[in-house]
C-alpha positions, 0 to 999 in steps of 0.5 A, a space after each residue: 927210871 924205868 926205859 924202854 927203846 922205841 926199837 925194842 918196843 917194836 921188835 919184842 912188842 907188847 911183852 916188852 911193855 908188861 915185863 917193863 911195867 912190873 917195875 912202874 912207869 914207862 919211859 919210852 925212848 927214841 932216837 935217845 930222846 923221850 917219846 912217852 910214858 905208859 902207865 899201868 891202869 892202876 897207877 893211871 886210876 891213881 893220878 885221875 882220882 878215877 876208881 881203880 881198875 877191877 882185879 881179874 879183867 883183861 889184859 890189853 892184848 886179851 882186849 884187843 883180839 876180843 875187840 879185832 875189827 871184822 872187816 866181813 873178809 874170809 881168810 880165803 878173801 884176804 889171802 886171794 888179796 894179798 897174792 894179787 897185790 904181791 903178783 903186782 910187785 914182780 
């Protein structure tokens, strides 16, 4: 059975998760009980019956940072934020 930790999930993220789907399903583990289970998209499409995925698309992560919410903040705005709210714990 392919594990991963929700532990190591969390520290090494996202390249946890490829580098464990290359073996198949993943089985998610946390506190040593199960959590869940991450597919890859071609065995998903296998089990729905839906068609495969399209060979050459993006990655998860490519998706992800092509779909990043704008939250309509300059870097400058959230920076300026950020420092108040930090001010504010001293």
């Amino acid at each position: 059975m392919n594990l991963l930790t929700a532990a190591e999930l969390k520290r090494r993220g996202w390249a946890a998760l490829e580098e464990s789907l290359q073996y198949g399903p993943v089985h998610i583990t946390k506190h040593n009980k199960a959590a869940a289970v991450v597919l890859s998209e071609d065995e998903y499409s296998r089990l729905t019956n839906a068609a495969p995925a399209t060979k050459g698309g993006v990655t998860a992560a490519q998706w992800l940072l092509a779909h990043a919410a704008k939250a309509g903040k300059s870097k400058a705005d959230l920076d300026r934020a950020l420092r108040k709210e930090r001010d504010a714990w001293t």
